[in-house]
Each structure stands twice: as structure tokens, then as C-alpha cells.
DOTOR-81487 format. One line per 4 residues: number of its first residue (from 0); for each residue x, y, z of C-alpha. Coordinates in nm, 4 decimals. Example, Ala and Ser with C-alpha at 12.3 -4.5 7.8 and 13.67 -1.06 7.14 Angstrom:
BEGIN
0> 1.2300:-0.4500:0.7800  1.3670:-0.1060:0.7140 $
//
This chain:
BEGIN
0> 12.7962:22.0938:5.9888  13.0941:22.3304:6.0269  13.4465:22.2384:6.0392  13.4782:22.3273:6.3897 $
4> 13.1916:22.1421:6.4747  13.3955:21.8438:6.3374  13.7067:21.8757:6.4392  13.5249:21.9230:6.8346 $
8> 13.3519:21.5952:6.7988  13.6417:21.4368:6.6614  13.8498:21.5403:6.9732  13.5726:21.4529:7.1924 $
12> 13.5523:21.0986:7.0363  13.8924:21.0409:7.0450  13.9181:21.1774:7.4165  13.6188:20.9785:7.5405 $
16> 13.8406:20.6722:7.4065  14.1433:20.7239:7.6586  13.9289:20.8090:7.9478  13.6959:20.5196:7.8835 $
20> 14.0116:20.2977:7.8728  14.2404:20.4560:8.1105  13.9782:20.5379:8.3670  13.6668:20.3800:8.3529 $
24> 13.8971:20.0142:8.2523  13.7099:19.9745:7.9806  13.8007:19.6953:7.7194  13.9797:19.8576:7.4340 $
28> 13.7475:19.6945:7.1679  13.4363:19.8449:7.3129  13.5784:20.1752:7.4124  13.7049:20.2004:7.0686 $
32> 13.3903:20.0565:6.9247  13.1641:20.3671:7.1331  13.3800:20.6412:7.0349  13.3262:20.5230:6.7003 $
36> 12.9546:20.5448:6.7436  12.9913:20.8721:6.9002  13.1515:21.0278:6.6350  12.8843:20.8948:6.3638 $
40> 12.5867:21.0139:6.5143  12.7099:21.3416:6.6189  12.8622:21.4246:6.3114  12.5696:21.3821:6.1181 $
44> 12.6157:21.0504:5.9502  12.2737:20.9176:6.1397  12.2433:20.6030:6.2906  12.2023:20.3817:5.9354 $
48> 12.5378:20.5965:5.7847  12.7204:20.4854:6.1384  12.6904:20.1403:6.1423  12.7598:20.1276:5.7672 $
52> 13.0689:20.2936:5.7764  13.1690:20.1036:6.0638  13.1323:19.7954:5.9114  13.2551:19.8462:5.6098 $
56> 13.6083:20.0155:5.7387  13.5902:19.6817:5.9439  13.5523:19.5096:5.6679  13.7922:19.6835:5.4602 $
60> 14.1224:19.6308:5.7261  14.0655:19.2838:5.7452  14.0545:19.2016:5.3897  14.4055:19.3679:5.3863 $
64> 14.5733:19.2326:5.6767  14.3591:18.9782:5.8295  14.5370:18.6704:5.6741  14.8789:18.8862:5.7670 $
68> 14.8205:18.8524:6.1097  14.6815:18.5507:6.1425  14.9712:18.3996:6.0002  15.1864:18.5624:6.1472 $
72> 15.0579:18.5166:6.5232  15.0628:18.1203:6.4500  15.3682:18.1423:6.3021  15.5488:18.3498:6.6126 $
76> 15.3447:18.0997:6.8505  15.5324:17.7726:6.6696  15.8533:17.8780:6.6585  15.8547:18.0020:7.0533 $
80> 15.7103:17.6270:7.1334  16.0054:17.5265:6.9666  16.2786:17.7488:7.1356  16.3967:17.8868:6.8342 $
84> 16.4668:18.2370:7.0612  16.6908:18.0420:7.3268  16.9301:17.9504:7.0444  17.0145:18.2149:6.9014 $
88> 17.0977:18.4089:7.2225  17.3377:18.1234:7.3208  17.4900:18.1407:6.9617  17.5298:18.5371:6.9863 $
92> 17.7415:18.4674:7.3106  17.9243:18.2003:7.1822  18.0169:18.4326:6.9249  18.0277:18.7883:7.0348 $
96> 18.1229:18.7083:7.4476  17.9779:18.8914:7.7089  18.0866:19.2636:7.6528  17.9360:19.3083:7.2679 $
100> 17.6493:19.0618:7.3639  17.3953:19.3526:7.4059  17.4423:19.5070:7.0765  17.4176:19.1731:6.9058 $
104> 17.0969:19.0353:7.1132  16.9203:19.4111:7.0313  16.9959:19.3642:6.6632  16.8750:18.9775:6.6521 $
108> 16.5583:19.0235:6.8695  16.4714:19.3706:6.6235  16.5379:19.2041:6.2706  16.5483:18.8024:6.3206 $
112> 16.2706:18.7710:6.5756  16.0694:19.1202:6.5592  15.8312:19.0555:6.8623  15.5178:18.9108:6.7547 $
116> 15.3761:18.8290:7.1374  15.6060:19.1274:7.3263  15.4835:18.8826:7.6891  15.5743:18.5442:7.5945 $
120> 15.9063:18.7161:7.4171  15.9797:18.8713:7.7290  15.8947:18.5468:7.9052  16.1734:18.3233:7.6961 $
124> 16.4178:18.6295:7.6742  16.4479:18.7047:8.0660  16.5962:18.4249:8.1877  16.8189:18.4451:7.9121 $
128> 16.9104:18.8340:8.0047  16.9718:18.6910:8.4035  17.2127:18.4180:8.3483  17.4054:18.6626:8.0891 $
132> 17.4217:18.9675:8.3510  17.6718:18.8324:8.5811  17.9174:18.7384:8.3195  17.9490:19.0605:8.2119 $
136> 18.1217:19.3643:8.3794  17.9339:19.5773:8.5801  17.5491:19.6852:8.5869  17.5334:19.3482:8.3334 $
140> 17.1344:19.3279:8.4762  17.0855:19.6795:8.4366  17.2314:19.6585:8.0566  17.0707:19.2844:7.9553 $
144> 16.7543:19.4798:8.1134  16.7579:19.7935:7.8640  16.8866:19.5094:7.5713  16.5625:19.3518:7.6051 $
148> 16.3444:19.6824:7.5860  16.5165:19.7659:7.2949  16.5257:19.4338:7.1046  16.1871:19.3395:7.1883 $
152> 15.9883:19.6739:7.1758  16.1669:19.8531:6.8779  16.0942:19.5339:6.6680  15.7441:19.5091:6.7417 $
156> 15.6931:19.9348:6.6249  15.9239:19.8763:6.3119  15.9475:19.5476:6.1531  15.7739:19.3456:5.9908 $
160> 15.5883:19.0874:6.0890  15.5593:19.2414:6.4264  15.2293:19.2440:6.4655  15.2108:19.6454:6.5161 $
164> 15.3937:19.7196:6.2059  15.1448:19.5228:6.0225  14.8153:19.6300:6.1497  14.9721:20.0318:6.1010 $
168> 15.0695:19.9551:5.7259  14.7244:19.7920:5.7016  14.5323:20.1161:5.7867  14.7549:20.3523:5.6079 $
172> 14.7445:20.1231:5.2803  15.1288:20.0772:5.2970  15.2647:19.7928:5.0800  15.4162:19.5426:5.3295 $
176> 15.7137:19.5005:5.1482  15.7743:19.8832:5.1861  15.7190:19.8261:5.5283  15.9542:19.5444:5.5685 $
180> 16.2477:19.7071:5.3874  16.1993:20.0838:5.5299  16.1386:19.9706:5.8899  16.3828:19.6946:5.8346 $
184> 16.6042:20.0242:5.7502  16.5118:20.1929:6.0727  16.4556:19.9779:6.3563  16.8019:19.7456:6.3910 $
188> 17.0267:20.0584:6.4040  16.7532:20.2201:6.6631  16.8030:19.9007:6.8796  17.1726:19.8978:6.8752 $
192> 17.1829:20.2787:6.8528  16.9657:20.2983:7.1639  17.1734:20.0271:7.3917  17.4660:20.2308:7.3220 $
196> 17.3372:20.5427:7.4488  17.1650:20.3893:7.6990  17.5005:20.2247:7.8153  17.6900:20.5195:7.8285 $
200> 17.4178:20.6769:8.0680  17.4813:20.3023:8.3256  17.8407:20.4406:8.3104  17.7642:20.7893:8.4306 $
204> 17.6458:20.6110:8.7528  17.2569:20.5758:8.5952  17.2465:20.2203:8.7741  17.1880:20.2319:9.1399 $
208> 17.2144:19.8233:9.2394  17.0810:19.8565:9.5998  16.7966:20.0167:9.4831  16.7259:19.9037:9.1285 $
212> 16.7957:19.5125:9.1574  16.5936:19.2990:9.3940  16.6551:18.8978:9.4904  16.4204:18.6872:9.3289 $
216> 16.3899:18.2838:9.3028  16.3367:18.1148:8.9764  15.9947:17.9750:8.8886  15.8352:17.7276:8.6370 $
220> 15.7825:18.0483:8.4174  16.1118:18.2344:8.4507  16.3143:17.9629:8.4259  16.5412:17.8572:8.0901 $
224> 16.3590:17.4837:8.1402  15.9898:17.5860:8.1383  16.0899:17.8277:7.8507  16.2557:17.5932:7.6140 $
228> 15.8828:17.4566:7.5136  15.7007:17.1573:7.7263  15.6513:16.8407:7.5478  15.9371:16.8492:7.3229 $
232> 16.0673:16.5155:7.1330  16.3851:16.6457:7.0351  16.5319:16.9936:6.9923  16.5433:17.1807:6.6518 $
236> 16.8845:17.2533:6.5205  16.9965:17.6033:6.5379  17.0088:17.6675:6.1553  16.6429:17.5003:6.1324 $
240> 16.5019:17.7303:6.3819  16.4673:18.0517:6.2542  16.4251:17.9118:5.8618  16.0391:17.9737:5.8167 $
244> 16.0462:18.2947:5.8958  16.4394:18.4133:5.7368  16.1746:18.2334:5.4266  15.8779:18.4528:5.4628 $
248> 16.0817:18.7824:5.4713  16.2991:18.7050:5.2105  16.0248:18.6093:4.9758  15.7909:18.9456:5.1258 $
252> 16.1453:19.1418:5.0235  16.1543:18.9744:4.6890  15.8299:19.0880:4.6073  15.8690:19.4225:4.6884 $
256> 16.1871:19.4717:4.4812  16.0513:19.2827:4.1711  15.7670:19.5032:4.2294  16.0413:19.8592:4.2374 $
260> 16.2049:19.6670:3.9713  15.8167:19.6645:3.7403  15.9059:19.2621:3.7234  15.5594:19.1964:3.5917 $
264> 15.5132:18.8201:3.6223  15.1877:18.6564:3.7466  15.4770:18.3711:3.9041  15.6679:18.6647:4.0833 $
268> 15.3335:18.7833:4.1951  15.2750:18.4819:4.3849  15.5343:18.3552:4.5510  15.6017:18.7578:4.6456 $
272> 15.2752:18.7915:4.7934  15.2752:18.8606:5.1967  14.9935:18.6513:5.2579  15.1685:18.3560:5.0816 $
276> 15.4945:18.4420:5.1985  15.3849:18.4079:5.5759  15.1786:18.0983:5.4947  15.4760:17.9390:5.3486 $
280> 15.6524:18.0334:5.6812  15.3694:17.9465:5.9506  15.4038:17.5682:5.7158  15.7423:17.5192:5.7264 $
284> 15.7162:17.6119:6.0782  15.4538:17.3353:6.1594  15.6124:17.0861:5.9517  15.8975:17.1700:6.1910 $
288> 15.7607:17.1615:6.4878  15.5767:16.8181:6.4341  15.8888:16.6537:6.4164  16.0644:16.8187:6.6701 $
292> 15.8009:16.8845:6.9238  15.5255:16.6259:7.0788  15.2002:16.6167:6.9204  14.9929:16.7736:7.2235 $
296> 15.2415:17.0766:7.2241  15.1847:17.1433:6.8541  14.8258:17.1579:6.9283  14.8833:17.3829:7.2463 $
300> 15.1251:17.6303:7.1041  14.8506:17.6729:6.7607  14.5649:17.6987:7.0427  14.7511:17.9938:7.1836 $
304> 14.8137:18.1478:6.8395  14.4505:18.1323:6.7530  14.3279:18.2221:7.1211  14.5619:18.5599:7.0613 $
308> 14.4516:18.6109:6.6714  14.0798:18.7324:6.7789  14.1648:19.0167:7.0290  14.4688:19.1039:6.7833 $
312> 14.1814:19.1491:6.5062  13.9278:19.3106:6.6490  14.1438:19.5690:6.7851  14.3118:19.6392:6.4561 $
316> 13.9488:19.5926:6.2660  13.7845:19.8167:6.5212  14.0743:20.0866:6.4100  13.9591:20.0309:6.0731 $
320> 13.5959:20.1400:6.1622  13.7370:20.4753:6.3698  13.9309:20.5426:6.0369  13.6316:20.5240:5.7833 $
324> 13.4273:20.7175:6.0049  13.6808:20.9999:6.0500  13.6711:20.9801:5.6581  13.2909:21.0104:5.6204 $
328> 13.2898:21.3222:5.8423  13.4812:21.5182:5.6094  13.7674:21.6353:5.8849  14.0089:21.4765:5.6169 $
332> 13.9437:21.7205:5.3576  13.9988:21.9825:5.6934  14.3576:21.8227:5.8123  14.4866:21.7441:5.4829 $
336> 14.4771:22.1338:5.4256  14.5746:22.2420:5.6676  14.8462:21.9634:5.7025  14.9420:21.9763:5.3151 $
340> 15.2337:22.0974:5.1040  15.0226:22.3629:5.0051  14.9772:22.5053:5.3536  15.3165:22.5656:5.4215 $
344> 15.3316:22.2196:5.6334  15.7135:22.1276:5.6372  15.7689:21.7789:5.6025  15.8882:21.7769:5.9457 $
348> 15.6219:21.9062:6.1172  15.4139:21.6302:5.9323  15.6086:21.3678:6.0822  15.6076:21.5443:6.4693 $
352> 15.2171:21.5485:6.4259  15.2061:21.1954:6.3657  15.4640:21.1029:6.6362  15.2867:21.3126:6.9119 $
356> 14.9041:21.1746:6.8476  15.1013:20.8659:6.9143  15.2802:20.9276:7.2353  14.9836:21.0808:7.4179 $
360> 14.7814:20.8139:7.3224  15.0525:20.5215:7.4260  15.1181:20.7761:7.7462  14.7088:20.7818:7.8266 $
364> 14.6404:20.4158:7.7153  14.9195:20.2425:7.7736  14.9120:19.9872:7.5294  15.1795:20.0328:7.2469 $
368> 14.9018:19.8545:6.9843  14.6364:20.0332:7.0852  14.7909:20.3678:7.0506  14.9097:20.2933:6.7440 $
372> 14.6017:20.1927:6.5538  14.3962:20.4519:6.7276  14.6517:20.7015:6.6206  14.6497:20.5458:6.2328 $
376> 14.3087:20.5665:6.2514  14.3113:20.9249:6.3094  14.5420:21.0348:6.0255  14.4817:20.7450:5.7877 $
380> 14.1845:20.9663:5.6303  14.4257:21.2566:5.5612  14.6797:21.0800:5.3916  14.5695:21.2188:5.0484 $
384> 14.6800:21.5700:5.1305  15.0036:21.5066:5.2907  15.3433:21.5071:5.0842  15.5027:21.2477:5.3413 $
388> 15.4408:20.9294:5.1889  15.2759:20.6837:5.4066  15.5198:20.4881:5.5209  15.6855:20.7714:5.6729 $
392> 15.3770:20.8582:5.8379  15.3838:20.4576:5.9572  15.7455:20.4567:6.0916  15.6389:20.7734:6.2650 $
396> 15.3255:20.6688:6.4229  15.5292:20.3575:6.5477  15.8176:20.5541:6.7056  15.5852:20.7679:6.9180 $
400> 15.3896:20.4877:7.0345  15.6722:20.3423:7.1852  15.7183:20.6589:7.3696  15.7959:20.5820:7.8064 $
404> 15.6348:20.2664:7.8497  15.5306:20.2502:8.2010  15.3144:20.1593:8.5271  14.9761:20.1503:8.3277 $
408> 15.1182:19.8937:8.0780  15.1059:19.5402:8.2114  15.4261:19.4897:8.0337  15.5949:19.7294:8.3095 $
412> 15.5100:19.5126:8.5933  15.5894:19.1595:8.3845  15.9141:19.3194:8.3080  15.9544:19.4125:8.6745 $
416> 15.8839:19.0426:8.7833  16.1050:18.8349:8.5223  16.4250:19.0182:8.5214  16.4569:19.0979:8.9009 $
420> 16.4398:19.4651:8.8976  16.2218:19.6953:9.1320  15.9868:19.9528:9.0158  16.2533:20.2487:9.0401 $
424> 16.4851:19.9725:8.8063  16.2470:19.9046:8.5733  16.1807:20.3019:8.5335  16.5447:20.3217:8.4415 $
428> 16.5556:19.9842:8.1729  16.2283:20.0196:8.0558  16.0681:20.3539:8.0578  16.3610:20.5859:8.0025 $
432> 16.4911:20.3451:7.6965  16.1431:20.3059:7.5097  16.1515:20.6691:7.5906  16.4974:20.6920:7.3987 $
436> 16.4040:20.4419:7.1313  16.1235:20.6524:7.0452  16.3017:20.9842:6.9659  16.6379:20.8638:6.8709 $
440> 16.4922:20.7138:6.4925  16.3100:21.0484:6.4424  16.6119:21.1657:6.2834  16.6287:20.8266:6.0649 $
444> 16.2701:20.8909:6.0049  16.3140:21.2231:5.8549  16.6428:21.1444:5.6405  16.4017:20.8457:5.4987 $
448> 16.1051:21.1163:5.4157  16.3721:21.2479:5.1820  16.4831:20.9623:4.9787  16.1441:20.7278:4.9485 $
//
């Protein structure tokens, strides 16, 4: 078959995914899964070569971060049972007061607590965000609002174990200690760099409070008491809270630079591995939450955690299958050389190709995850022939599919809801900063291609 031939089906196949999605409101596990299919048969792989490669790139993802993200759901479900969230933004404005609380709570909810469920974060933060505002100077909802979009959604893109970050390092074959200390390196100064900028624009009159703020009551969900965790026997200490997973990254970090450092010990191994790591964390955090929290809780907050594993890994597994496909087809041998060093391809360029197939796909889909992996699926078969190591390509796919979250996310209209903000508001503190957030670590991005 030709390489135009190829490259056509490819497009339709990836095309037939957003519209199937985006129109039809299609699941994205079985749009995903019939694109797939598509792209087999009329490719030439045949029916028996389809389903085989399918499989097997299934296969193949979740023996690399299957465990990762099981883990790490559990873990995230635990320590939001326990409240572990709520403490740490009444320690930051103990500490920091009302005026540098936004550059503080972008920096903890990026880095400490990198978004593992983006809804239930959004959930416990809100309330949180409300009873901050008015203690602050003026358009203190407006800037709490844009706080939280940047905290919560640059976290989940760039560090790990957001559960984004993961599943793109998965698919791209990216260590996940290189993924922990390179987006680690990128997304806390894209939060706090983004809430500046954004707060310079709320001074330039951005902000319109008639318009962008509406009245709303508190409910059982909004509200600090139904956030704090049902069921609870006694509240975990602030330094206990965020232990298990302050453990887990420092022990995924270790690894990594033993590993720079060629430590070769079947010990360092380990206790370095990620899996292990974020085992070690999800038990500490269990042990934790047994004593702190009541016994039917525990069992409620690890039902949630495995009720949100299965759609988390079919989604990412399904990506898997759309990348071994591509691969079969040959269009990576036609990308990579077109896309390689020795076409001319700056570096740059590179990392704009991988940024855009993510932001049309986030601005079609409008799912952050689902962009992602579909867009790591695309170019994880052409990684061979690019210069721009893979991480690069990771941290770039990540930036663009944060690009202007909006109306046809269901995030946009939970946002809305919990922080009291009408449509026009949440334009302004949601779609125009995950709009900002996703160019303003391009240049970071780049600077990184140069030194990794």
C-alpha cells in the first residue's frame, strides 16, 4: 500500500475518533476501540493481523503501567477520604496570608497533590477557594478560581503520579522517574508562573463581578463538612497526611538518580522501583486511614478507587492498541522521516507537532486524558526517528492537551457549579488559564529538549 494511502487512513481513523466521540457521544473506549479496527483492516493488516496487534499493544501498556495506576488511583482515593487536601490549604494560609496564598496553593496542588481524580480534587478544593476569596483583596473568587485551574490541571499534564502523566510516559516508554523529575521541573513554575500572569490580566479589569460571580447556597457536596471525609474516627495530623505519597516520590526519585548515577544494586533496584514505590505509598496510606478513618469509609473510599481504576485502564490500554497498530502500518517509518534530524526537522518544530495533535484533539474531545493518549498513540510509533527524546515529546503532548478547557468538558460545568461562577466566569478562570498554562511551559519545554 502506498504511503499516502497510509497516512489517509490514518487521518481518517483518527478523525472518525473525534466525531464518533464529540458527535455521535460515543464512549471513548469504543470509539477508540473502532478507529482502531478501522485502521487495521484498511491498511492491510487483515482481520487476524488487527485483532493481534490490538491485543498485544493492549497487552503491552498494561504490563508497563497497569500496577502504576492502579496504585496510584487507590492511593489518591485514601488520602482524599482522609482530608489530607483540606490541611494543607489551611496550613498555606496560616503561613503565607491571604495575598501570596494563590501562588502557594498552585505550587502545593501541582507538586504535593498532582491531581489524581481532577472532580473529586475540585470537589474538596472549592470550598476551600470560596471561604479564602473574601479575605483577600479584590476579584479574591476570580483569582482562588484561576488558582485552582492551575494547581489542579497543570499537575495532572505534568507530574507524576497524576494519572495523565503516567499513562503518556507509559506509551512513549519514558522511565517514570524521568518523568517525575523533568515534569516535576516543569509543571510547579507553570502553576505559579501562570497565576501570576493570570493575575495581572484580573488587574487590567479582566474580572467583571456582576457578570462573572453568581449567588449560590452551600450543599452536602460543596461544603468544607461533607468534604473533610464521612465516617471519620479522628482526624490525621497534618505532617501524617501527605507522608505516603512525599514516600512514594521520594523513593520513584531515588531510583531514577541511582539509576543516572549507574548505582547497580539489585537492593536499589527494588525499593526504587515505581510499582513498589506507589505500593509502599497506597500501604502506608491504608494503614493510615484505618486508624484515622471508620472502617466502612476505608472500604468506600477503596470501592471508589477500584470503581475509577477500570475506565482509567481501558482508556489508556485502548491507546496502547491505536499505538501498535499505527506501528504495524508502517506510517512510522513515513513520520519519523519526515519528522527526523535528518529531514531538516528543528527540534522545535518537533515539539509544536506534538503540542498541536494534542490541542485539537483536547479542543474536539474534550477530555484532557483522552486527548492525550490518543495523541501518544499517534506519535509513540515514530519515536525512533525523532532527535527529541521522549520525554520531551511527553511534557509536550501534556501541555497541549491542556489547551482551553471548556463547555464540552464536564469539568467546565462542575467548575461552574462549585466555585459560584457563571458560564462567562468560568470562561475567564478556566478556559483562558488552561489556555495560558498550556503555552506558557512551551518555552520550559524547549530549554529542557536542550539539556536532557
Amino acid at each position: 500500500m502506498s504511503d499516502t494511502l497510509i497516512v489517509l487512513h490514518t487521518a481518517i481513523s483518527i478523525i472518525a475518533i473525534v466525531l464518533l466521540i464529540v458527535l455521535v457521544r460515543v464512549d471513548p473506549v469504543i470509539a477508540l476501540v473502532i478507529g482502531t479496527l478501522y485502521l487495521g483492516v484498511a491498511a492491510g493488516l487483515g482481520f487476524e493481523g488487527t485483532i493481534q496487534s490490538l491485543i498485544r499493544g493492549f497487552g503491552d501498556i498494561m504490563a508497563e503501567v497497569g500496577l502504576l495506576i492502579g496504585f496510584g488511583v487507590l492511593l489518591g482515593s485514601l488520602l482524599i477520604a482522609m482530608g489530607a487536601l483540606q490541611k494543607l490549604v489551611e496550613l498555606l494560609l496560616r503561613i503565607f496570608g491571604p495575598r501570596r496564598l494563590p501562588y502557594a496553593f498552585s505550587a502545593a496542588l501541582s507538586s504535593i497533590f498532582p491531581a489524581i481524580y481532577v472532580d473529586v480534587q475540585l470537589v474538596l478544593a472549592a470550598p476551600l477557594a470560596r471561604s479564602a476569596a473574601p479575605r483577600m483583596s479584590r476579584n479574591g473568587l476570580a483569582m482562588m478560581g484561576g488558582t485552582l485551574t492551575a494547581g489542579i490541571l497543570v499537575g495532572y499534564v505534568f507530574v507524576v503520579p497524576g494519572l495523565e502523566t503516567v499513562a503518556v510516559a507509559g506509551l512513549l516508554d519514558v522511565p517514570l522517574g524521568t518523568m517525575l523529575i523533568c515534569g516535576t521541573l516543569i509543571g510547579p513554575p507553570t502553576a505559579v508562573l501562570t497565576t501570576f500572569l493570570y493575575g495581572r490580566l484580573l488587574r487590567y479589569g479582566l474580572w467583571n463581578e456582576a457578570k462573572d460571580e453568581v449567588d449560590i447556597e452551600e450543599t452536602q457536596l460543596g461544603s468544607p463538612a461533607a468534604t473533610e471525609g464521612h465516617g471519620a474516627v479522628s482526624s490525621p495530623p497534618l505532617y501524617g497526611s501527605p507522608l505516603p505519597i512525599l514516600v512514594a516520590l521520594l523513593l520513584i526519585a531515588f531510583g531514577a538518580v541511582a539509576e543516572a548515577a549507574s548505582l547497580e544494586s539489585s537492593v536499589v533496584a527494588f525499593l526504587g522501583d515505581p510499582v513498589l514505590a506507589l505500593f509502599i505509598g497506597l500501604l502506608g496510606a491504608y494503614v493510615l486511614a484505618w486508624r484515622t478513618l471508620s472502617g466502612e469509609r476505608v472500604e468506600e473510599a477503596m470501592g471508589e478507587g477500584f470503581n475509577a481504576t477500570g475506565q482509567i485502564l481501558l482508556i489508556t490500554g485502548i491507546g496502547g492498541s491505536l499505538g501498535a497498530v499505527i506501528g504495524e502500518t508502517g506510517l512510522d517509518k513515513i513520520l519519523g522521516g519526515f519528522f527526523s534530524a535528518e529531514a531538516g526537522t528543528p527540534d522545535l518544530l518537533t515539539i509544536l507537532l506534538a503540542w498541536v495533535i494534542a490541542a485539537v484533539l483536547h479542543l474536539a474531545i474534550g477530555s484532557i486524558s483522552v486527548a492525550a493518549i490518543t495523541a501518544a498513540g499517534i506519535l509513540a510509533p515514530i519515536m525512533g526517528g525523532l532527535e527529541v527524546p521522549a520525554v520531551v515529546i511527553g511534557l509536550a503532548i501534556g501541555s497541549g492537551a491542556l489547551f482551553a478547557l471548556q463547555v464540552n468538558s464536564n469539568f467546565f460545568w462542575m467548575f461552574q457549579t462549585l466555585l459560584g461562577v457563571s458560564t462567562q466566569g468560568a470562561l475567564k478562570a478556566l478556559t483562558l488559564v488552561t489556555a495560558m498554562a498550556s503555552v506558557v511551559p512551551l518555552v520550559l519545554i524547549l530549554a529542557l529538549s536542550l539539556v536532557v
